[in-house]
N, C-alpha and C positions, 0 to 999 in steps of 0.2 A: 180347246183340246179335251177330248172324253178322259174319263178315269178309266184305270186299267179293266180290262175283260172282266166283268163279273166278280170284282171286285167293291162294293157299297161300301163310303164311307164310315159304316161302323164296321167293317173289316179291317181298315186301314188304321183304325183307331188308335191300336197301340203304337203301331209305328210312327204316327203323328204325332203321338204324343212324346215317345222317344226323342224321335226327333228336335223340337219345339224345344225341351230340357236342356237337352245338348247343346242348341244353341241360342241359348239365352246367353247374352252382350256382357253380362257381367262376368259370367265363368269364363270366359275368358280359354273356352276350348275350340272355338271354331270360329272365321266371319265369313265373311262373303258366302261364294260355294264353298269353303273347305267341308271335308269329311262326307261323310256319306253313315245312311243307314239299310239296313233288311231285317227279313222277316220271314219264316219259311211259309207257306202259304198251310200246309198243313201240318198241327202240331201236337197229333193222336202219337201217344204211346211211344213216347220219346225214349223214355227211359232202357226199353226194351228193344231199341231197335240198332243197329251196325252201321256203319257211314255206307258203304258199296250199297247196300240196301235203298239207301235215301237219296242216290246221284238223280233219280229218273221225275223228283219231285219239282213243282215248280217256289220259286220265290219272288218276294216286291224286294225293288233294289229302288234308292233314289238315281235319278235322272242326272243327268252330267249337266251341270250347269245352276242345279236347285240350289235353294239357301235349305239348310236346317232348321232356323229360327222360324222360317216361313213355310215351311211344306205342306202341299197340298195335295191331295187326291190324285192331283193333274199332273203333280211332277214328280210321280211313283212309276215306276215300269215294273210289267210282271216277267219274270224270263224264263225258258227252261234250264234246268240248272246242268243234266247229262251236258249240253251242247256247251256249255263254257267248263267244266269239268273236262268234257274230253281235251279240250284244246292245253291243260297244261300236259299233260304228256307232249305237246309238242317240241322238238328239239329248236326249231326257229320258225318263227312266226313275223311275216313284213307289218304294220300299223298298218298296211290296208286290211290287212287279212285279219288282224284282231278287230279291226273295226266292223269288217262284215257279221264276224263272230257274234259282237255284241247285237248290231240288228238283227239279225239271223235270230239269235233266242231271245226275241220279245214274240210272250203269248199272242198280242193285238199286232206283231206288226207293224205296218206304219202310222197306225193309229195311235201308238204309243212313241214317245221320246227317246232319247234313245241314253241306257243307261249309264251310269258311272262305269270308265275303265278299270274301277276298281272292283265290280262286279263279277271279276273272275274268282276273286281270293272270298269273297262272302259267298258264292257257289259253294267250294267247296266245304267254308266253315261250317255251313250251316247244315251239311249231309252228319255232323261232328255227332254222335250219339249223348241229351243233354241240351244244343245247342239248338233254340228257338230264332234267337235273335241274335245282332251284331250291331256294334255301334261303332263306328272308326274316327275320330279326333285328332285335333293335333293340339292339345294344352300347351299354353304356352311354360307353365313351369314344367312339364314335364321333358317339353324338346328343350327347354334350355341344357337339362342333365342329357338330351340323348346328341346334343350337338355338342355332348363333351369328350371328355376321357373316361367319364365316372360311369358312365352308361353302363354296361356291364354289371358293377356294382352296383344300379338301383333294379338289374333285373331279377340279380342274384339271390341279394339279402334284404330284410326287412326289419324295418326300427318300433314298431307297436301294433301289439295282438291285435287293431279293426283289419289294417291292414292285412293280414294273413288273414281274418276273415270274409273280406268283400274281395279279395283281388287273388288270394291263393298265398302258398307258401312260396312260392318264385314264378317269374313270366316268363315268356319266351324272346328271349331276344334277338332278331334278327338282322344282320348286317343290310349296310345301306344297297340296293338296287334299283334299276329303273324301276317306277311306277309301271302298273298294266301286268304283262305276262309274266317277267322274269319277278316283277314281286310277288304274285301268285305261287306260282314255281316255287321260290325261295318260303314263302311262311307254310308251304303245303311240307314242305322237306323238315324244317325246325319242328314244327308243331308234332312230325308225325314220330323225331325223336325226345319231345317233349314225353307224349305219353306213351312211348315204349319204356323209359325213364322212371314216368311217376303210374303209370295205370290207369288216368283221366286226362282229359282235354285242359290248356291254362285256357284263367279265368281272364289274363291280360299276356297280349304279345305287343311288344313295345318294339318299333322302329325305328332302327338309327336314321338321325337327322333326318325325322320324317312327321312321326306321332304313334299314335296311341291306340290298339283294337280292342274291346272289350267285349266279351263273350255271356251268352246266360241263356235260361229257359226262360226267361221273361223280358219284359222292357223293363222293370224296376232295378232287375238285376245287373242288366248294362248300366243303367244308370249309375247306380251303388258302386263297381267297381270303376269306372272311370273319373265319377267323385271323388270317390278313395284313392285313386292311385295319383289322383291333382295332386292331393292333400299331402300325400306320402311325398312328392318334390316337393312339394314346398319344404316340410320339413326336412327334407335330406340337402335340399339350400341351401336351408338356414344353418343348419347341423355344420355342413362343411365350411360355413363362414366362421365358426366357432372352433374348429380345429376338426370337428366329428367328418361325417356318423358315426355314433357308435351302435351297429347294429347288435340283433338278438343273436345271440347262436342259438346252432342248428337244433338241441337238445330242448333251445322252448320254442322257437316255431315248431316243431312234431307236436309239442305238451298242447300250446294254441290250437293246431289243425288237426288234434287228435278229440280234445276233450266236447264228449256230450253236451253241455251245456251251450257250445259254441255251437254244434252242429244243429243244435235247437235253433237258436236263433240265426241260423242260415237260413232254414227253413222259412223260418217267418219273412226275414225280409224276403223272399223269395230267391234267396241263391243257391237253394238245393232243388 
């Protein structure tokens, strides 16, 4: 099977290597096919640019079927992004018709595989002004809190300043819906009152009884936050087997997500 259209292996780079991270056996965030990764194809002058701007761009999405651990050149698909954008404005949509969708916007074709159905909702993440890359997981400590009651509270609040560093001061949380269009639909709707809200894009949308999205201008940045936010259930697990969490109020997450010295070291790790 060819690699995507004019796509070389060291284009693919980051994203394989993403990927690769993600699903490494031990962390214990993905097996088999679970989750899915992208990458916008072009990623000049992000900072400066508006999402309606960036719909007409294309992206690599992984393949419906790839493992993570194993991703290959081969089982990347390039898509147009407008053509799976337009379709969430749709009021209803059959599974054939989202499936045509998906073949419909690969750049190669049928030369290419045919992408992840979740390839709607990183279409339009990645139009997101900031947003290079997308990493989607389902950590097991994480769904354990999202397959609970406490969900809510671990999207809300946060128990130690890394955390408000790598992952934001609060994520998005989105109630449980089908996979495919109506979850597209549903994080395109949260997200978009997210930053009416805060004034930027979250850095994590966490899905009930689903998993985990992590957002960034880089692949390290994904990474970092979906680390982090492992890390953050475990500890709000363990917390709550002990009587807690006892979360930060709001007065030092702001001091955390305000103070220069932190913004510095965003930087560096690359999550500004």
């Amino acid at each position: 099977m060819p690699r995507p259209a004019n796509a070389p292996e060291s284009t693919l780079e980051p994203l394989l290597t993403l990927a690769h991270e993600l699903g490494r056996e031990a962390r214990n965030l993905a097996i088999l096919g679970e989750g899915n990764v992208s990458m916008r194809r072009s990623q000049s002058a992000l900072s400066e640019t508006r999402a309606g701007e960036e719909a007409g761009r294309t992206f690599f999405v992984k393949a419906s079927g790839s493992c993570l651990a194993t991703l290959g050149a081969e089982g990347v698909a390039e898509c147009r992004a407008c053509e799976l954008i337009a379709a969430l404005d749709s009021r209803a949509m059959s599974d054939a018709e989202v499936e045509a969708a998906l073949l419909g916007s690969r750049v190669a074709g049928d030369a290419a595989r045919k992408p992840s159905v979740e390839a709607m909702f990183h279409a339009w993440l990645l139009t997101l002004p900031g947003v290079n890359f997308v990493g989607h997981t389902h950590p097991v400590a994480v769904n354990a809190i999202l397959c609970s009651e406490r969900a809510r509270d671990f999207a809300a609040y946060r128990c130690f300043p890394d955390e408000i560093v790598c992952c934001g001061a609060a994520s998005v949380l989105v109630p449980y819906v089908d996979p495919g269009l109506k979850l597209a639909q549903a994080i395109r709707r949260d997200v978009l009152a997210f930053i009416e809200k805060n004034g930027r894009a979250p850095r994590v949308i966490l899905l009930e009884n689903h998993g985990l999205i992590a957002l960034g201008a880089t692949a390290p940045a994904v990474l970092a936050a979906t680390l982090m936010a492992t890390k953050a259930a475990e500890i709000f697990l363990a917390a709550a087997a002990l009587g807690g969490p006892r979360f930060l109020k709001p007065e030092q997450v702001a001091r955390i997500a305000g103070r220069p010295d932190e913004h510095y070291r965003e930087k560096v790790l690359g999550l500004r």
